[in-house]
TORMI-279838 format. One record per residue: chain; x, y, z of N, C-alpha, C in turn; residue number from 1; residue in three letters. Coordinates in steps of 0.2 Angstrom, whole numbers. Last residue first. Layout:
N
{r "A"; {X; Y; Z}; {X; Y; Z}; {X; Y; Z}; NUM; "ALA"} ...
This chain:
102
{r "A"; {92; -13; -63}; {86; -7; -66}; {85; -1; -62}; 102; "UNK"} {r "A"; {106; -21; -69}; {102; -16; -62}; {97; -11; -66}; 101; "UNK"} {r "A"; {114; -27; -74}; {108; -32; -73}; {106; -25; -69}; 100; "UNK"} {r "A"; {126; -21; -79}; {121; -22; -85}; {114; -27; -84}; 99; "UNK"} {r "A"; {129; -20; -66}; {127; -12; -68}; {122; -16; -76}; 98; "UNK"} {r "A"; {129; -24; -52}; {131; -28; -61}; {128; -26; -63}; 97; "UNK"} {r "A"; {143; -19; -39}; {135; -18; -42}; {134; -22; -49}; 96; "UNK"} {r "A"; {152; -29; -27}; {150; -23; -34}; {145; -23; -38}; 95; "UNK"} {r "A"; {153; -36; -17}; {151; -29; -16}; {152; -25; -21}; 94; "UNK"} {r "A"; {157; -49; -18}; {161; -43; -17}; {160; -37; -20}; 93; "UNK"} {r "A"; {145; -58; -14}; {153; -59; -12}; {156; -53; -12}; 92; "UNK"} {r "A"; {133; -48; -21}; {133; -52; -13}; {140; -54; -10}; 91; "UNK"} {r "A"; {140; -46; -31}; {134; -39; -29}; {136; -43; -22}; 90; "UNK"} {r "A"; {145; -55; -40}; {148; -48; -39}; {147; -44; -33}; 89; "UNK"} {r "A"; {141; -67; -36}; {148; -65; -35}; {150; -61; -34}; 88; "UNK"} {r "A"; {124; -64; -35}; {129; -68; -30}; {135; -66; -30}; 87; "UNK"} {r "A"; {125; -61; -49}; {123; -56; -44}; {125; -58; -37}; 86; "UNK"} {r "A"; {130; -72; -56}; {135; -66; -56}; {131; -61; -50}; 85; "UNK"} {r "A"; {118; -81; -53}; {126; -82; -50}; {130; -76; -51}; 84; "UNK"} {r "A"; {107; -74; -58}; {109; -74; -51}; {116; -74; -51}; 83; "UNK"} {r "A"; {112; -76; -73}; {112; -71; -72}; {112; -69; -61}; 82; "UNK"} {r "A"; {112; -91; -74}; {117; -88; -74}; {120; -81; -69}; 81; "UNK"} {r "A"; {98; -93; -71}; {101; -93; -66}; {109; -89; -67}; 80; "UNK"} {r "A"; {92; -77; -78}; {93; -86; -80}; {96; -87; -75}; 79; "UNK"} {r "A"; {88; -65; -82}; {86; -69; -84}; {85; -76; -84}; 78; "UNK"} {r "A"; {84; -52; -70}; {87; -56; -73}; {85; -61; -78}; 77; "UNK"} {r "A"; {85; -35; -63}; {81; -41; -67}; {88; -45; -68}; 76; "UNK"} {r "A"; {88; -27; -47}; {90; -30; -53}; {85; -35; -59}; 75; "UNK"} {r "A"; {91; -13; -34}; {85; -19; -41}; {90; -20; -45}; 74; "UNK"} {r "A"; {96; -10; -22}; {96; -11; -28}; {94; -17; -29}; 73; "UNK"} {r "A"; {97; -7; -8}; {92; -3; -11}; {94; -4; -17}; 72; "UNK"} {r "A"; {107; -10; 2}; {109; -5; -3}; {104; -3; -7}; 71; "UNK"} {r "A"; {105; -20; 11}; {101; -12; 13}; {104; -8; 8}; 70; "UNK"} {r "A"; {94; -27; -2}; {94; -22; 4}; {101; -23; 10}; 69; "UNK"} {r "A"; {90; -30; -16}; {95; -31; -12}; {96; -25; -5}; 68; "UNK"} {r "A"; {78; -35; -24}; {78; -29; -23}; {82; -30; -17}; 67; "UNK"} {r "A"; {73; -42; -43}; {75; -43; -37}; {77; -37; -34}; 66; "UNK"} {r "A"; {62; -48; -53}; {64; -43; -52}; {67; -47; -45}; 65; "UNK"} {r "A"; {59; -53; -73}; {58; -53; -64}; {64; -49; -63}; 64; "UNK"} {r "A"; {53; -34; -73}; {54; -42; -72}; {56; -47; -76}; 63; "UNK"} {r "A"; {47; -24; -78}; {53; -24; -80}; {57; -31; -77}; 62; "UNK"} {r "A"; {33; -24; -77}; {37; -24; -85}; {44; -24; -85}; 61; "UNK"} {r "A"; {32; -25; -63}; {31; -31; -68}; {34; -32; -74}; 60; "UNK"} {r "A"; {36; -19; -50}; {41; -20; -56}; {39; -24; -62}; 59; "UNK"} {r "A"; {29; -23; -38}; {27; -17; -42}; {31; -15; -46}; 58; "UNK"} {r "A"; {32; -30; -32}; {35; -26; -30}; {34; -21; -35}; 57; "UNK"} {r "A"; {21; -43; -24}; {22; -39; -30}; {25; -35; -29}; 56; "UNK"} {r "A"; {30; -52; -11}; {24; -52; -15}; {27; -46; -21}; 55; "UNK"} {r "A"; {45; -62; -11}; {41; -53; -8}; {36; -58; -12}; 54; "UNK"} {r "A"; {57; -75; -4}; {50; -74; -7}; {46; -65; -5}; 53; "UNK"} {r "A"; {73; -72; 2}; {66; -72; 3}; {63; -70; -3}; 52; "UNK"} {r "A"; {89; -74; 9}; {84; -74; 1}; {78; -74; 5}; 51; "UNK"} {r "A"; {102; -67; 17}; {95; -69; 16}; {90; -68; 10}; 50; "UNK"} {r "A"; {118; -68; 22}; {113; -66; 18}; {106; -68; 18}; 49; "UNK"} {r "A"; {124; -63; 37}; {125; -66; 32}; {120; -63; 27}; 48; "UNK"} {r "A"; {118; -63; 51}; {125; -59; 50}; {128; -58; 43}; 47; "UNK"} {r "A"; {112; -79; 52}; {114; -71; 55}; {118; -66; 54}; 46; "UNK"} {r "A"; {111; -85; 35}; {110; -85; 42}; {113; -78; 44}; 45; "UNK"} {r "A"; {124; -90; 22}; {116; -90; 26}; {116; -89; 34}; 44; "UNK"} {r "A"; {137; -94; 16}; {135; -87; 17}; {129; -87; 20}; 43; "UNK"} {r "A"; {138; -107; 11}; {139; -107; 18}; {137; -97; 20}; 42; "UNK"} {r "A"; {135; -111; -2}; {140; -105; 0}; {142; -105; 8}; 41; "UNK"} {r "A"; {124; -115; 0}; {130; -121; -2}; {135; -117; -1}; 40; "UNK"} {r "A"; {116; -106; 3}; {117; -111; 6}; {122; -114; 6}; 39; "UNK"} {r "A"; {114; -98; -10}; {119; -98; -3}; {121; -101; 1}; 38; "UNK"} {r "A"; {108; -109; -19}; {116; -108; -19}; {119; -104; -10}; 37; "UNK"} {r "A"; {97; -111; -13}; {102; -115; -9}; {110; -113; -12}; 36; "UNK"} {r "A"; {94; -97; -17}; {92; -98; -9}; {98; -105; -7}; 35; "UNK"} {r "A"; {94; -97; -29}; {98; -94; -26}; {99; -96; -18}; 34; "UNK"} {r "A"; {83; -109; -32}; {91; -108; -35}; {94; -105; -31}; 33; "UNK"} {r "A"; {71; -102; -27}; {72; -110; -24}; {82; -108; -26}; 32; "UNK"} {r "A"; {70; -90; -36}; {72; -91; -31}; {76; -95; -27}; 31; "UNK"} {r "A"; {69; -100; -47}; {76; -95; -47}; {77; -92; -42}; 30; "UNK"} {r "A"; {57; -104; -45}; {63; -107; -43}; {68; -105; -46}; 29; "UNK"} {r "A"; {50; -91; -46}; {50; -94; -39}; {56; -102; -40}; 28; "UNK"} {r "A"; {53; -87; -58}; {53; -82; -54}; {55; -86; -47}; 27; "UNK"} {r "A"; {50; -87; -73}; {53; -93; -67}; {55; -91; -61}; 26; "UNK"} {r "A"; {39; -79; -76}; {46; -79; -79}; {53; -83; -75}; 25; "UNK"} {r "A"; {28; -77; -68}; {26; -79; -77}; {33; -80; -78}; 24; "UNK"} {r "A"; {33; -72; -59}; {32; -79; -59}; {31; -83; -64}; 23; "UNK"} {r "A"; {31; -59; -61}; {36; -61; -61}; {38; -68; -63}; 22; "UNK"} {r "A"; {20; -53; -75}; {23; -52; -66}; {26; -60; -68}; 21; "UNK"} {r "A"; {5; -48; -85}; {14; -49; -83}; {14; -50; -76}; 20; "UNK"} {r "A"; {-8; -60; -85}; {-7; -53; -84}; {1; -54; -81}; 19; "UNK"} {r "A"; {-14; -72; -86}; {-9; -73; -88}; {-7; -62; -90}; 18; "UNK"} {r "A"; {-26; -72; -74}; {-28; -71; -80}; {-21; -70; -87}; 17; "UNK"} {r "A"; {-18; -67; -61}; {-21; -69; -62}; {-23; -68; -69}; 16; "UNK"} {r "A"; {2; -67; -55}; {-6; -63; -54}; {-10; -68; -59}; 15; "UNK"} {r "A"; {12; -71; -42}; {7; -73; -48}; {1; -71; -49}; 14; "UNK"} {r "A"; {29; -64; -38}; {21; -65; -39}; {17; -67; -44}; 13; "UNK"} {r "A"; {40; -65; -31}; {36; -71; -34}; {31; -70; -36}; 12; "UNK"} {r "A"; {54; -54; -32}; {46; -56; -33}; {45; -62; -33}; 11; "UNK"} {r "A"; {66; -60; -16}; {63; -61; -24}; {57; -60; -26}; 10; "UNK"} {r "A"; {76; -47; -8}; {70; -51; -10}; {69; -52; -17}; 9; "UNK"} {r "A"; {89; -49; 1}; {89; -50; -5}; {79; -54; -6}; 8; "UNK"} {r "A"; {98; -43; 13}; {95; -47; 11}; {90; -46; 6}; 7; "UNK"} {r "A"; {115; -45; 21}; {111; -42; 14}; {105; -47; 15}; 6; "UNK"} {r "A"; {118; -47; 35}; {121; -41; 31}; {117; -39; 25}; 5; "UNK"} {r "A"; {104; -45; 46}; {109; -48; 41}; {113; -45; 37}; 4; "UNK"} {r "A"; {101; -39; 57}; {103; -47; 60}; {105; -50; 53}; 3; "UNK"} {r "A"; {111; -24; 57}; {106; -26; 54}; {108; -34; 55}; 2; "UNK"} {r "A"; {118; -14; 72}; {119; -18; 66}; {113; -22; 64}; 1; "UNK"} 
């Protein structure tokens, strides 16, 4: 068994010269966002879920981007809102948000 059930990477990355990627798109505190919503979910930790910061996932023009393991789906987003349903559907009950998955 995997030490989490789900763990969920965020781009953050910031490239140079105002060239696309993620961060250009509030990337890192949508992360900050999700990270304490779990938190507040009490869902964190062993067994549970995991947000973490990636470097570049090599999705720029389709960012920002997220990449939920072990099921291997990408998603973009736009706005916290959009977290929150990937939270409820994807992370609470295991259904894809087929109009957020790239």
């Amino acid at each position: 068994m995997s030490y989490y059930q789900k763990h969920v990477f965020f781009c953050v990355n910031q490239r140079e010269a105002g060239a696309a990627c993620c961060n250009n798109l509030g990337a890192q505190d949508v992360r900050d966002y999700a990270k304490a919503r779990i938190k507040s979910l009490k869902l964190n930790g062993q067994g549970k879920i995991r947000i973490n910061n990636a470097g570049c996932l090599d999705r720029c023009d389709e960012g920002p981007v997220i990449v939920i393991y072990p099921e291997e789906t990408w998603y973009t987003y736009i706005d916290k809102e959009d977290v929150d349903e990937i939270i409820e559907e994807h992370l609470i009950n295991g259904r894809i948000v087929e109009r957020l998955k790239i």
